[in-house]
FILUM-198374 format. One record per atom (N, C-alpha, C): residue number from 1; residue in three letters; chain; atom name; x, y, z. Coordinates in steps of 0.05 Angstrom, whole numbers. Each point is the difference from the previous one (the first is absolute). Layout:
<nodes>
NODE / NUM / ala / A / CA / X / Y / Z
...
</nodes>
This chain:
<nodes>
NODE / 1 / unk / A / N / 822 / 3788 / -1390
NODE / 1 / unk / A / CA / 22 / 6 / 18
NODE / 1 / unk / A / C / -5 / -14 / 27
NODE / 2 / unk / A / N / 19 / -8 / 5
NODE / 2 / unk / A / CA / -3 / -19 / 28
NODE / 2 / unk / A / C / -6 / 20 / 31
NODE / 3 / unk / A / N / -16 / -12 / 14
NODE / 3 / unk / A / CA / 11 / 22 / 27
NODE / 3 / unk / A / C / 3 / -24 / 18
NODE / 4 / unk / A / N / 16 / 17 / 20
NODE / 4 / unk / A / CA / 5 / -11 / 40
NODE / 4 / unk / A / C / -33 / 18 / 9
NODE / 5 / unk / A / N / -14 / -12 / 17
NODE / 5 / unk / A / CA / -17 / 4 / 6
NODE / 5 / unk / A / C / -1 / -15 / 31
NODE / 6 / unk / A / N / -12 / 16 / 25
NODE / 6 / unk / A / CA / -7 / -8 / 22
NODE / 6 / unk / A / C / -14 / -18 / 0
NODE / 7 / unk / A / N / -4 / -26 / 13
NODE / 7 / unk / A / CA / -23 / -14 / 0
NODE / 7 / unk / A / C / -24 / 11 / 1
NODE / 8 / unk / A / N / -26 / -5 / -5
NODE / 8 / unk / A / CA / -19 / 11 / -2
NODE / 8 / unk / A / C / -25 / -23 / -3
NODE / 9 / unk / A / N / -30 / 6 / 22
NODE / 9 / unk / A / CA / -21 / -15 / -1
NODE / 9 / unk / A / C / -6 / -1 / -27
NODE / 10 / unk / A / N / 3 / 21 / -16
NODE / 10 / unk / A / CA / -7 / 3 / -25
NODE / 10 / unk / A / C / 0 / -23 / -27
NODE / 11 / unk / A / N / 18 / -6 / 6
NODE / 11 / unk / A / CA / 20 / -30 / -15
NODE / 11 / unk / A / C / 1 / -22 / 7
NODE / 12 / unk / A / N / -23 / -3 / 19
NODE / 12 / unk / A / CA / -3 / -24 / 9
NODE / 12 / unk / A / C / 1 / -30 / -19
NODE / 13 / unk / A / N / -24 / 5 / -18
NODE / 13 / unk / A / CA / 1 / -17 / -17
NODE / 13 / unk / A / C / 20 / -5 / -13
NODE / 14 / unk / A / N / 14 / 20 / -17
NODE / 14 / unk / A / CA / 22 / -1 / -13
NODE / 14 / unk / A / C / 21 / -13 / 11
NODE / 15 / unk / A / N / 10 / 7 / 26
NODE / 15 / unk / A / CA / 24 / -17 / 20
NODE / 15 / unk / A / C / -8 / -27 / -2
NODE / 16 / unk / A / N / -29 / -9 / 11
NODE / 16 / unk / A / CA / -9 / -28 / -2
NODE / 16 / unk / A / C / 6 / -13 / -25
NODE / 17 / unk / A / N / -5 / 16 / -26
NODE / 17 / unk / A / CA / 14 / -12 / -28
NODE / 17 / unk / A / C / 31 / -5 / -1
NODE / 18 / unk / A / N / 10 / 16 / 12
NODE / 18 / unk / A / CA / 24 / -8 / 4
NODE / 18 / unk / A / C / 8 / -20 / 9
NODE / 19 / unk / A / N / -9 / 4 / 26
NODE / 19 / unk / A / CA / 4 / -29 / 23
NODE / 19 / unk / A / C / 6 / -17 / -12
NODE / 20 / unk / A / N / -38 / -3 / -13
NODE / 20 / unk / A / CA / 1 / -23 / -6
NODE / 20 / unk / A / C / 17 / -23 / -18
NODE / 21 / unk / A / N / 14 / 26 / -23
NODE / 21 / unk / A / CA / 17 / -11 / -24
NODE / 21 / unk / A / C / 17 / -19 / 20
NODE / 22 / unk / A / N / 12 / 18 / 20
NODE / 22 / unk / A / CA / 30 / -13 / 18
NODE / 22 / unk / A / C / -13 / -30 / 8
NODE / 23 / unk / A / N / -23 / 0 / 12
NODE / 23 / unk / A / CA / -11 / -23 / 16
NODE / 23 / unk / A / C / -4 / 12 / 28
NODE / 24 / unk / A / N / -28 / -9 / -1
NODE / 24 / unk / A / CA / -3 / 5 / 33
NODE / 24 / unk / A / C / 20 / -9 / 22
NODE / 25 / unk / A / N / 11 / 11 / 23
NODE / 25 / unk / A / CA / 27 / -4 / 9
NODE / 25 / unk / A / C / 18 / 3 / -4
NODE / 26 / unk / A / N / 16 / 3 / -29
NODE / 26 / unk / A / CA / 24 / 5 / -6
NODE / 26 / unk / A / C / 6 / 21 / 7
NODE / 27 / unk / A / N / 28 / -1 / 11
NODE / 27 / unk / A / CA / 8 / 29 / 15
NODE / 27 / unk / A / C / 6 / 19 / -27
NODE / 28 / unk / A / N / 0 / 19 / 8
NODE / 28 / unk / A / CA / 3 / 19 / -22
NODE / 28 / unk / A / C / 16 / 32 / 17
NODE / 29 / unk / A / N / 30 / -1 / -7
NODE / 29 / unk / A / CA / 15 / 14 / 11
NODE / 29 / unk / A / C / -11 / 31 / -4
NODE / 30 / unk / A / N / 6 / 12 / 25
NODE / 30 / unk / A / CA / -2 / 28 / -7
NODE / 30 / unk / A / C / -35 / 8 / 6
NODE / 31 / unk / A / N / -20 / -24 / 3
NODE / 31 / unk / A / CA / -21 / 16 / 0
NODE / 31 / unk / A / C / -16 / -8 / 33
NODE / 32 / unk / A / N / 17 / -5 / 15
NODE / 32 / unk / A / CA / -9 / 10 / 23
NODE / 32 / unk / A / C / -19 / -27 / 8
NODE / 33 / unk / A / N / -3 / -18 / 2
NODE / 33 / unk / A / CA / -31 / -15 / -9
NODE / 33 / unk / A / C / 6 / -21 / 31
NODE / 34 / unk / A / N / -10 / -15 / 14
NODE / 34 / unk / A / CA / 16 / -11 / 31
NODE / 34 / unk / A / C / -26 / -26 / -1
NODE / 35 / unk / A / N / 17 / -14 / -3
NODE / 35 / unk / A / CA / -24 / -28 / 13
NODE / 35 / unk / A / C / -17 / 9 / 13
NODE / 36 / unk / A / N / -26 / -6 / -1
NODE / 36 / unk / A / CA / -23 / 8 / 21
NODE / 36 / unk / A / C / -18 / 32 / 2
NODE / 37 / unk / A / N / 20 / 13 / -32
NODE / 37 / unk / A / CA / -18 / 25 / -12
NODE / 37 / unk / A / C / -23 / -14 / -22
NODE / 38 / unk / A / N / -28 / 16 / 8
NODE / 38 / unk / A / CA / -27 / 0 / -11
NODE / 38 / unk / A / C / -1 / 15 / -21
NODE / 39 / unk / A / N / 8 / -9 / -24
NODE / 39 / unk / A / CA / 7 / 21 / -20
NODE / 39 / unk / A / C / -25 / -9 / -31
NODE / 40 / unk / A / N / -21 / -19 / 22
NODE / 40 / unk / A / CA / -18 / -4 / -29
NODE / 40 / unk / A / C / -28 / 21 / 16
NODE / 41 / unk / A / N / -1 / 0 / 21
NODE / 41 / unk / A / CA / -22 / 27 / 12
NODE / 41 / unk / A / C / -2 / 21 / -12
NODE / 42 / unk / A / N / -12 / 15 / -5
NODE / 42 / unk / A / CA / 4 / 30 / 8
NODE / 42 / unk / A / C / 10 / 16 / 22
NODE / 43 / unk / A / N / -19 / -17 / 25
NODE / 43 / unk / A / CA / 19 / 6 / 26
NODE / 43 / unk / A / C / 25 / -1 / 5
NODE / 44 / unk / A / N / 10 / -26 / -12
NODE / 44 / unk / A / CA / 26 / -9 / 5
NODE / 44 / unk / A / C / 14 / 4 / -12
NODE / 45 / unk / A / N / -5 / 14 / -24
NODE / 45 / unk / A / CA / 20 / 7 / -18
NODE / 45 / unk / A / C / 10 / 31 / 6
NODE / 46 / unk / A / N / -26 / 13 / 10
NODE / 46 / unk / A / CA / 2 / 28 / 8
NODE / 46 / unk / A / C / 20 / -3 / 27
NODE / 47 / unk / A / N / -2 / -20 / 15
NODE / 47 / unk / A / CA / 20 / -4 / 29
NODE / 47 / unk / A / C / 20 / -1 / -17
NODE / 48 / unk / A / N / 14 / -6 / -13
NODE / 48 / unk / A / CA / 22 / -11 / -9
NODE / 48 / unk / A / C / 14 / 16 / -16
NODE / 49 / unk / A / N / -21 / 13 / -19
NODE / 49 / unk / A / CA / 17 / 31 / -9
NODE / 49 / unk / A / C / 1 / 19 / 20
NODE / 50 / unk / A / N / -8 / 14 / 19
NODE / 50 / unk / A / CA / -1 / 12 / 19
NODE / 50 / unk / A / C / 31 / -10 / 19
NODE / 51 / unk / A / N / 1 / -21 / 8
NODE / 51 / unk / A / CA / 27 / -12 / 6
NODE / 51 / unk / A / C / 24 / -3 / -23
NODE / 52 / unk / A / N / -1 / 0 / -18
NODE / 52 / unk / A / CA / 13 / 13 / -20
NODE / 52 / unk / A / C / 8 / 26 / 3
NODE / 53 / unk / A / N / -20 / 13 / 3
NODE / 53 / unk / A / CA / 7 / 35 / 1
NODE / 53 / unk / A / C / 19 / 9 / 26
NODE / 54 / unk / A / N / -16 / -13 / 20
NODE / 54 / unk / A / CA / 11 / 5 / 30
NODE / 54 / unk / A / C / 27 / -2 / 4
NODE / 55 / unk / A / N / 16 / -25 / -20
NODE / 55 / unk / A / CA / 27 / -7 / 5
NODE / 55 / unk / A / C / 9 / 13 / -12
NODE / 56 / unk / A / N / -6 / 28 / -7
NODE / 56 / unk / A / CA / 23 / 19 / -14
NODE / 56 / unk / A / C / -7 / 20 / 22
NODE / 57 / unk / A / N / -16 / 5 / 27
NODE / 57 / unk / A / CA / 0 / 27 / 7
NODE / 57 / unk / A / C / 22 / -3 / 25
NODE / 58 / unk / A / N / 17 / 20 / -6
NODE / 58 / unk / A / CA / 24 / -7 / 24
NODE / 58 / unk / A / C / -11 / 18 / 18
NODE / 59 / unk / A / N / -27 / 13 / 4
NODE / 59 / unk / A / CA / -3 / 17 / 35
NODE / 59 / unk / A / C / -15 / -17 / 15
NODE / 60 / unk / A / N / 1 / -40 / -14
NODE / 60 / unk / A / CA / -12 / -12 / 22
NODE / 60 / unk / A / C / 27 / -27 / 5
NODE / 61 / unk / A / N / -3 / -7 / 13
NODE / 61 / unk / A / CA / 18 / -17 / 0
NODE / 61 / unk / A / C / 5 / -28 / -20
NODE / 62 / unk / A / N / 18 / -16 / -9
NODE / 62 / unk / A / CA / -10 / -21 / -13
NODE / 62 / unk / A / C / -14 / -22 / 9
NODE / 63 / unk / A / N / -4 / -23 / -8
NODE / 63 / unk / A / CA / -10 / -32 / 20
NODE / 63 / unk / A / C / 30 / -9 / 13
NODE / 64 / unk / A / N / -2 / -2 / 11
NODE / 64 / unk / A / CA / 12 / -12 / 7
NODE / 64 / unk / A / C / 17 / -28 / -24
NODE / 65 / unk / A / N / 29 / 3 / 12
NODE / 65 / unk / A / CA / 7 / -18 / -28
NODE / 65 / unk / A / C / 5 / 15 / -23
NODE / 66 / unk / A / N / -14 / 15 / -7
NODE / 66 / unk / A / CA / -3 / 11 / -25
NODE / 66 / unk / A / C / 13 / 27 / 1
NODE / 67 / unk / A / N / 6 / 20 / -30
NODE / 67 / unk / A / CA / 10 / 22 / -13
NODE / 67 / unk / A / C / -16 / 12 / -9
NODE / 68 / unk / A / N / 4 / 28 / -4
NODE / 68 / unk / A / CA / -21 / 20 / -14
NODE / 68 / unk / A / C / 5 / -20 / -24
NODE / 69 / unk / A / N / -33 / 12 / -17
NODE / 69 / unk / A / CA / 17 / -5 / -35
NODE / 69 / unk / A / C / -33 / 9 / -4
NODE / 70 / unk / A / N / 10 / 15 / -29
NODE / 70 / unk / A / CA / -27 / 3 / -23
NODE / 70 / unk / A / C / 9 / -21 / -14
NODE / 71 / unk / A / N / -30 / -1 / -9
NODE / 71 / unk / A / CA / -6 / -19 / -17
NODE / 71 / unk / A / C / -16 / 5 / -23
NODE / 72 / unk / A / N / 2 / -1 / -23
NODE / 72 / unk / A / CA / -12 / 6 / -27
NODE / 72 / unk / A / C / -10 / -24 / -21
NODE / 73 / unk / A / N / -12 / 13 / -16
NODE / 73 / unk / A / CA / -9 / -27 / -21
NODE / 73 / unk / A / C / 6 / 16 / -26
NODE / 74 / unk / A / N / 4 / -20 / -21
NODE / 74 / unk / A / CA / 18 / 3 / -21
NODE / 74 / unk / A / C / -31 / -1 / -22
NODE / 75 / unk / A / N / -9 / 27 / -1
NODE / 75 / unk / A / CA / -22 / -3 / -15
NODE / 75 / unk / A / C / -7 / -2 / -30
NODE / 76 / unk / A / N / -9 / -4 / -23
NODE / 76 / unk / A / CA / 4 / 8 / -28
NODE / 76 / unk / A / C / -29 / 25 / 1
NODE / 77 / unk / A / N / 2 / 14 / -30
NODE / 77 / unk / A / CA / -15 / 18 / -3
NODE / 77 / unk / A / C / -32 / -4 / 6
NODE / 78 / unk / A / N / -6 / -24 / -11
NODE / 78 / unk / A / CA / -26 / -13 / 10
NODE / 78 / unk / A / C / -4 / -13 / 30
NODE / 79 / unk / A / N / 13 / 8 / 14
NODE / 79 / unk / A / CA / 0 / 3 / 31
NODE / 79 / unk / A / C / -3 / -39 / 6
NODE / 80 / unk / A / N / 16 / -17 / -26
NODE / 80 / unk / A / CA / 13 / -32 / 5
NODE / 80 / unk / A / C / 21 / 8 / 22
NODE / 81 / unk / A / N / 1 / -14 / 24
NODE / 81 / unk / A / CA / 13 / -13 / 24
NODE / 81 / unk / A / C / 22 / -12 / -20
NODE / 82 / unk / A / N / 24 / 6 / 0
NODE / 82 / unk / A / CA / 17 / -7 / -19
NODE / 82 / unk / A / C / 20 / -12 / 23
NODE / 83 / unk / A / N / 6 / 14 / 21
NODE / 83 / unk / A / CA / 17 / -12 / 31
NODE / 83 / unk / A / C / 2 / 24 / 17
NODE / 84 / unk / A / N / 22 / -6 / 18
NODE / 84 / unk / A / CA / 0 / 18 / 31
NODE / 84 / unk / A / C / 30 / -5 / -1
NODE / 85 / unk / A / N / 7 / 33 / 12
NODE / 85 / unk / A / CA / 23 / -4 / 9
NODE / 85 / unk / A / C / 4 / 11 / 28
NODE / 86 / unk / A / N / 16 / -1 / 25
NODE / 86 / unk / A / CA / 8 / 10 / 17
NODE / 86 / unk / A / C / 20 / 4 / 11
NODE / 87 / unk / A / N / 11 / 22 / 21
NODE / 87 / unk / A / CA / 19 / 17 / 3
NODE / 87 / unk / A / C / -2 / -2 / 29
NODE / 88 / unk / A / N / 18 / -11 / 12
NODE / 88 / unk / A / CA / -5 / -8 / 30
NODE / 88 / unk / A / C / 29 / 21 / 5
NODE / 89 / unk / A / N / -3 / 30 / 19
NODE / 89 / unk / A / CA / 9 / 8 / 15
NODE / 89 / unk / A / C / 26 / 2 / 12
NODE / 90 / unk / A / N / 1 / -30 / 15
NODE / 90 / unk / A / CA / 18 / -16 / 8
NODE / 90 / unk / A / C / 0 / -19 / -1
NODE / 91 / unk / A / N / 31 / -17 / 7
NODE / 91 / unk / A / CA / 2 / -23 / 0
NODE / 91 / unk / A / C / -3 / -17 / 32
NODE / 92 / unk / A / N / -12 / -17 / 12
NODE / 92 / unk / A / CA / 6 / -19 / 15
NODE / 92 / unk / A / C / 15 / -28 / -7
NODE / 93 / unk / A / N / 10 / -12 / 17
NODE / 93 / unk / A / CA / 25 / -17 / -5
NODE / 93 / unk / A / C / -15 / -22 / -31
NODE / 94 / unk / A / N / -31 / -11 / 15
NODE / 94 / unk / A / CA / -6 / -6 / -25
NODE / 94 / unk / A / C / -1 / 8 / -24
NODE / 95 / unk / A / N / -6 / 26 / 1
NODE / 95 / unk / A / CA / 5 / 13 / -26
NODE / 95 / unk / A / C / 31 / -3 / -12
NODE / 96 / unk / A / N / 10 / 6 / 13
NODE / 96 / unk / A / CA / 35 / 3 / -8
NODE / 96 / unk / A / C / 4 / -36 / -6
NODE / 97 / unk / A / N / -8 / -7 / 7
NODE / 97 / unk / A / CA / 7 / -32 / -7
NODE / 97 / unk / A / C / -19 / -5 / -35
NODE / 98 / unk / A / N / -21 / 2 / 11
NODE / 98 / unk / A / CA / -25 / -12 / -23
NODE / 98 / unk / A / C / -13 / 20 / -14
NODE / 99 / unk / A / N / -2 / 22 / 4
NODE / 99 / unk / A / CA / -19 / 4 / -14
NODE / 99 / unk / A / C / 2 / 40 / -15
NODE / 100 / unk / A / N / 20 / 6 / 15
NODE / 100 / unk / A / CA / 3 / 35 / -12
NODE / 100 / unk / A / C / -18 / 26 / 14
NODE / 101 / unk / A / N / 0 / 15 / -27
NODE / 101 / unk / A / CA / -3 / 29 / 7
NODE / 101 / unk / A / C / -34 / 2 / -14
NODE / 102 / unk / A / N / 12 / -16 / -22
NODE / 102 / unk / A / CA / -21 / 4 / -22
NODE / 102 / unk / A / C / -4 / -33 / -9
NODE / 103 / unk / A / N / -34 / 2 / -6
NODE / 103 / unk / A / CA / -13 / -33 / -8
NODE / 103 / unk / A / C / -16 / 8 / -16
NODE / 104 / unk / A / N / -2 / -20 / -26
NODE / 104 / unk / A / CA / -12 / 9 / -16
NODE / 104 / unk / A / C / -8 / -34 / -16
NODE / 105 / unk / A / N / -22 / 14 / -12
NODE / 105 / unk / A / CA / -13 / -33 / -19
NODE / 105 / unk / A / C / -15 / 18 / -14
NODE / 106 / unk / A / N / 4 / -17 / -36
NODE / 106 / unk / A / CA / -24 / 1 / -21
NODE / 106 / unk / A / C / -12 / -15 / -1
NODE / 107 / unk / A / N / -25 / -1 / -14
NODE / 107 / unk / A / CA / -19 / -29 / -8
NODE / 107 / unk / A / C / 8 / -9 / -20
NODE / 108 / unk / A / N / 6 / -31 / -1
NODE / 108 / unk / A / CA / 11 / -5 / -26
NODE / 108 / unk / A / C / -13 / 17 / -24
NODE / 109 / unk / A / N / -25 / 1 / -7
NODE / 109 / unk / A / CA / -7 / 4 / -29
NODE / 109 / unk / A / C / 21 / 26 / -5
NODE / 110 / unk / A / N / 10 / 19 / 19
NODE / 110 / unk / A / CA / 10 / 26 / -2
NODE / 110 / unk / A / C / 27 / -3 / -1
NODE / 111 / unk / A / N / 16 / -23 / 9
NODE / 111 / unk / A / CA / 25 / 0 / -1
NODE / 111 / unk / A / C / 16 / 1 / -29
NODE / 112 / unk / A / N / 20 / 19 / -3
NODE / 112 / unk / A / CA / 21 / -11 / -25
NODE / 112 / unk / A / C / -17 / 27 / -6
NODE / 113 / unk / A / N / -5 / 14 / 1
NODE / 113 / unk / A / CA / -9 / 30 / -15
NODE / 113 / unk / A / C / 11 / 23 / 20
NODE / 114 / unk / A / N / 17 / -11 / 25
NODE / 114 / unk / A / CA / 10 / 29 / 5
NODE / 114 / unk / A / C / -15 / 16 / 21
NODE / 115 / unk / A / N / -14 / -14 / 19
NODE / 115 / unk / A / CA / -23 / 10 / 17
NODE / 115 / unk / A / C / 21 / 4 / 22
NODE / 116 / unk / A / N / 14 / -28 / 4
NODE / 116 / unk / A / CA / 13 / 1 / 33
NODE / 116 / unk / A / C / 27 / 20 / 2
NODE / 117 / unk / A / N / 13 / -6 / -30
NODE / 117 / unk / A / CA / 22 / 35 / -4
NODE / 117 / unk / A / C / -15 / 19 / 7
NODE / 118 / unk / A / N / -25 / 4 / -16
NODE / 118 / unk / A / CA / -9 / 40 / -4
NODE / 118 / unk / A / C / -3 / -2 / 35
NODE / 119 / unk / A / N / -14 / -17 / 13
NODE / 119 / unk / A / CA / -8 / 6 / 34
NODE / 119 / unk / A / C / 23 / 5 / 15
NODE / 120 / unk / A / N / 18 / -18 / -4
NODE / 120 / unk / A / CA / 33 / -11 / 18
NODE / 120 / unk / A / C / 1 / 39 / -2
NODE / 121 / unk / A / N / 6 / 10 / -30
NODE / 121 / unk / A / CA / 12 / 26 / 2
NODE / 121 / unk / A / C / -17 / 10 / 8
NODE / 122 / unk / A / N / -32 / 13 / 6
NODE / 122 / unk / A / CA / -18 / 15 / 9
NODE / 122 / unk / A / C / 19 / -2 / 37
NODE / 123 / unk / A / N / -2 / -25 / 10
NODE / 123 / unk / A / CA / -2 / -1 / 32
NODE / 123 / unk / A / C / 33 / 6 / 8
NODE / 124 / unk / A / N / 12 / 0 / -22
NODE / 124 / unk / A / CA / 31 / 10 / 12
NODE / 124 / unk / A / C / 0 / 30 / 0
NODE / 125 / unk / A / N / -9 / 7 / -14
NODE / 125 / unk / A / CA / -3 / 34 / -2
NODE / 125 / unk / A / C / -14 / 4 / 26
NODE / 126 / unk / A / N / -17 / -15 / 9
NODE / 126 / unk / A / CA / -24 / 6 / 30
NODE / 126 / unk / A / C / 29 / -3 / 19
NODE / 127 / unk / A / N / 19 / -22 / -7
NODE / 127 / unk / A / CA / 13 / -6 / 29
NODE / 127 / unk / A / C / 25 / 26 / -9
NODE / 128 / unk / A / N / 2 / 7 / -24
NODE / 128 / unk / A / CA / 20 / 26 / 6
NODE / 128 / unk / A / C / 0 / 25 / 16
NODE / 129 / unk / A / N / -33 / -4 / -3
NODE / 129 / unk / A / CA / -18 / 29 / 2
NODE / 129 / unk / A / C / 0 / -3 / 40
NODE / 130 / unk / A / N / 0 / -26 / 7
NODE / 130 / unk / A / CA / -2 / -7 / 27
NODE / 130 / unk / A / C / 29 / 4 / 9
NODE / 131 / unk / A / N / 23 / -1 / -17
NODE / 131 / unk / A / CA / 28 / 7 / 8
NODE / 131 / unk / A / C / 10 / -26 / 16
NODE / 132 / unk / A / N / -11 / -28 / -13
NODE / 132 / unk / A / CA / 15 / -18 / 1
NODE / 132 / unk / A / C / 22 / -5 / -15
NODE / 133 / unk / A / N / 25 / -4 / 10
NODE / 133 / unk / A / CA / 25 / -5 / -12
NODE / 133 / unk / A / C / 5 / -23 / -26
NODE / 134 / unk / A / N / -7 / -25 / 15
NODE / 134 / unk / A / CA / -10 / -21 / -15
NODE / 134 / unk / A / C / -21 / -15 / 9
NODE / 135 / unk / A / N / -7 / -16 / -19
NODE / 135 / unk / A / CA / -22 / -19 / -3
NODE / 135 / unk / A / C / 8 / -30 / -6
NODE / 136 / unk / A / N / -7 / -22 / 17
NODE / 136 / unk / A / CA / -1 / -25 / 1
NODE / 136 / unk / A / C / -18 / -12 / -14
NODE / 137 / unk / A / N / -1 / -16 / -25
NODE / 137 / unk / A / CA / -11 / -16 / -13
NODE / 137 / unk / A / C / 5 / -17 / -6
NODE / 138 / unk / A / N / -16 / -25 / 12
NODE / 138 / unk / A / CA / 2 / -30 / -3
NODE / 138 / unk / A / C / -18 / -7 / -23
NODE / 139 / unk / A / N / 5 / -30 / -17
NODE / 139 / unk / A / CA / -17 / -16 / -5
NODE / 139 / unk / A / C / 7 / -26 / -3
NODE / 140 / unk / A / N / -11 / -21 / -13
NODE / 140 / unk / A / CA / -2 / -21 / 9
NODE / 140 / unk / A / C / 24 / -11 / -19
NODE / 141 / unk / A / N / 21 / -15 / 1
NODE / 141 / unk / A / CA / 27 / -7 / -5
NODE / 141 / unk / A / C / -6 / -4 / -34
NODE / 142 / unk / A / N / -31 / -18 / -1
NODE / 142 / unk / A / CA / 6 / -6 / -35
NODE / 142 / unk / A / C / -21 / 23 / -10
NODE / 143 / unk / A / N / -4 / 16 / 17
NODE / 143 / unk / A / CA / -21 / 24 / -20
NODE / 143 / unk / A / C / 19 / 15 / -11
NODE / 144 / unk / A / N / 2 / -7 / -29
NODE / 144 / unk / A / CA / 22 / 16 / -23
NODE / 144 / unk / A / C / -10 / 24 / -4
NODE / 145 / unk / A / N / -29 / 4 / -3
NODE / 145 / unk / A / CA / -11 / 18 / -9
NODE / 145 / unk / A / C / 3 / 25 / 18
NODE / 146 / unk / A / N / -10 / 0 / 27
NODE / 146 / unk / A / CA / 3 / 11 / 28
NODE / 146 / unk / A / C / 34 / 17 / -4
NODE / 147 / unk / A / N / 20 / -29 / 4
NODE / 147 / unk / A / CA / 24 / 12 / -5
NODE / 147 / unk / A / C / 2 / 19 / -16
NODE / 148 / unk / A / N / 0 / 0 / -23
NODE / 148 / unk / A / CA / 2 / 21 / -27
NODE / 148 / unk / A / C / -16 / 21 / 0
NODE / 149 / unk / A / N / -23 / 4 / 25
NODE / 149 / unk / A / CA / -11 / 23 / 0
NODE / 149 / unk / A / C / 20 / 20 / 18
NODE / 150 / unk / A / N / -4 / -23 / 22
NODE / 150 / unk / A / CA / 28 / 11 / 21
NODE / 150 / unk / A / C / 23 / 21 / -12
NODE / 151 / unk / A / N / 19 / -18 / -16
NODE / 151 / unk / A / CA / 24 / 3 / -9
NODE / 151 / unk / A / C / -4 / 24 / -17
NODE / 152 / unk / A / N / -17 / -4 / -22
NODE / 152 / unk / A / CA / -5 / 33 / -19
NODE / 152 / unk / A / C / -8 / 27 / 21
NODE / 153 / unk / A / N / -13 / -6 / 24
NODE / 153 / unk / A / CA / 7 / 23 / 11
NODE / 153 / unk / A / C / 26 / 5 / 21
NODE / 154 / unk / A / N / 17 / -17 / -2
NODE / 154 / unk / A / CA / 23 / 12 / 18
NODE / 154 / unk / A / C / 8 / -18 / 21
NODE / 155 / unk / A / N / -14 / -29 / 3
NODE / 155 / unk / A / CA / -1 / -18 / 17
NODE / 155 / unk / A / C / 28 / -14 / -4
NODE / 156 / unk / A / N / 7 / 3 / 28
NODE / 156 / unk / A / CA / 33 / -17 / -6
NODE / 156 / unk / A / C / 5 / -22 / 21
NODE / 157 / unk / A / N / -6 / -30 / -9
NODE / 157 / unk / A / CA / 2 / -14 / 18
NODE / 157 / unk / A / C / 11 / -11 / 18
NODE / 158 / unk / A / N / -11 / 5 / 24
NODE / 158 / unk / A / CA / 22 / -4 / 27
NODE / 158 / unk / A / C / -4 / -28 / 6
NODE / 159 / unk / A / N / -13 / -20 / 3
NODE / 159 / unk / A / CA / 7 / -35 / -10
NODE / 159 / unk / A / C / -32 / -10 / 2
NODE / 160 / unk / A / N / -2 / -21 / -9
NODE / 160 / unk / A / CA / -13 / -26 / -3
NODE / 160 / unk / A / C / -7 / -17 / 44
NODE / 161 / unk / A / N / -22 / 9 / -3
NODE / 161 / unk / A / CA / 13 / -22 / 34
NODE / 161 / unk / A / C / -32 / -12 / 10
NODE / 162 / unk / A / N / 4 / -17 / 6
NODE / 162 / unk / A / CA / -29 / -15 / 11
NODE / 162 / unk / A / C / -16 / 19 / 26
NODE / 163 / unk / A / N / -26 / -2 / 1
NODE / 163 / unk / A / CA / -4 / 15 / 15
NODE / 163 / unk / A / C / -28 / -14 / 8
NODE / 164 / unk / A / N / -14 / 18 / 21
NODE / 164 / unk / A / CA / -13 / -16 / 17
NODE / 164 / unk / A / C / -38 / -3 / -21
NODE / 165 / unk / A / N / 0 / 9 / -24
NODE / 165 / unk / A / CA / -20 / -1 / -32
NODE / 165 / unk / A / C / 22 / 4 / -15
NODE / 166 / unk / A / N / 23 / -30 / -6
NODE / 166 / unk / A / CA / -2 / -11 / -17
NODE / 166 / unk / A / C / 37 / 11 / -5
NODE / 167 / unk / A / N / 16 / -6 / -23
NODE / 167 / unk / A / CA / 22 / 9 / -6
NODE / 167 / unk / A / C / -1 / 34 / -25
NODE / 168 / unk / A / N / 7 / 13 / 6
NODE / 168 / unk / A / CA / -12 / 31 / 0
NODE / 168 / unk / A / C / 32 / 13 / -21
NODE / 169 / unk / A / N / -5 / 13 / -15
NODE / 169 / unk / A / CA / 25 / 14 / -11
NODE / 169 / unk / A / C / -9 / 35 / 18
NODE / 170 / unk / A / N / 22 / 1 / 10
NODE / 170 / unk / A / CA / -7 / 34 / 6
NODE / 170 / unk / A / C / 18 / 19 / -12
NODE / 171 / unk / A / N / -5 / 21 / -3
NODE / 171 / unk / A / CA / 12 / 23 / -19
NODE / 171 / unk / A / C / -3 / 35 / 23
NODE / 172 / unk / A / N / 11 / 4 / -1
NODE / 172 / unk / A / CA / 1 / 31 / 4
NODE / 172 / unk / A / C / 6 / 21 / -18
NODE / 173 / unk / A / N / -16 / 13 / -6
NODE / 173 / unk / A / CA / 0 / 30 / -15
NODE / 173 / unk / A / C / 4 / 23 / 10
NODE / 174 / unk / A / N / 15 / 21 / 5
NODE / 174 / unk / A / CA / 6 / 16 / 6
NODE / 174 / unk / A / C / -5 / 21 / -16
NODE / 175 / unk / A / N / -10 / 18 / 17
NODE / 175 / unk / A / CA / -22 / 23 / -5
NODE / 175 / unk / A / C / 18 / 27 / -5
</nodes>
């Protein structure tokens, strides 16, 4: 059985297996990761989940720029880094342009079995439970797959439009 799970020092290795499938650098939506994070340390990986955690506590303020949001990883029973999804709070204008409510990525080997549905529905139930109305979800214009996860849960697309990463389909779901 799949779980959403907090980031954790624990999984270090395992995340690194992940990574690595994507390629070192490739962005990977939804899991929080920022040019110039140390995520092959221990130290720096522990900074980095720690800053993970922090951007969900609303009794401190956010960064500047930035929205609350948890962040999770899309784990299998054998505790495989399968992906991450996240739930950002609010929107800032960038968000409302590029990028949503909710971000999410699988590792290829995991895709086409239903990982990024079972999560999509886990984090909408989180943003019900938060008494968000709706939810903004983008992805990238030719990700079919993305779309169709979208759409089976309720995603109804509001248009296609270029944006400042790339030409973006966005969708709103209403809660």
């Amino acid at each position: 059985m799949l779980r959403l799970i907090k980031p954790t020092t624990e999984l270090h290795a395992a995340w690194l297996a992940s990574r690595d499938e994507w390629g070192i650098g490739v962005h990977q939506p939804g899991g929080g990761l920022r040019s110039g994070d140390d995520i092959e340390s221990s130290a720096g990986f522990a900074d980095w989940v720690a800053r993970l955690q922090g951007e969900g506590d609303e009794s401190l303020p956010p960064a500047a720029g930035l929205v609350h949001a948890a962040y999770w990883w899309i784990v299998s029973p054998d505790d495989t880094v399968l992906g991450a999804i996240s739930l950002r709070y609010a929107l800032t204008d960038f968000l409302l342009q590029a990028a949503g409510h909710v971000g999410y990525s699988v590792r290829p080997s995991a895709r086409g079995c239903g990982v990024a549905s079972w999560a999509l529905a886990e984090v909408l139930d989180v943003a019900r439970r938060r008494r968000l109305d709706s939810v903004l979800i983008t992805c990238d214009e030719d990700n079919v797959a993305s779309a169709r996860v979208i759409e089976k849960h309720g995603g109804v697309l509001e248009d296609v439009r270029n944006t400042p990463v790339g030409r973006k389909r966005r969708y709103w779901i209403a809660l």
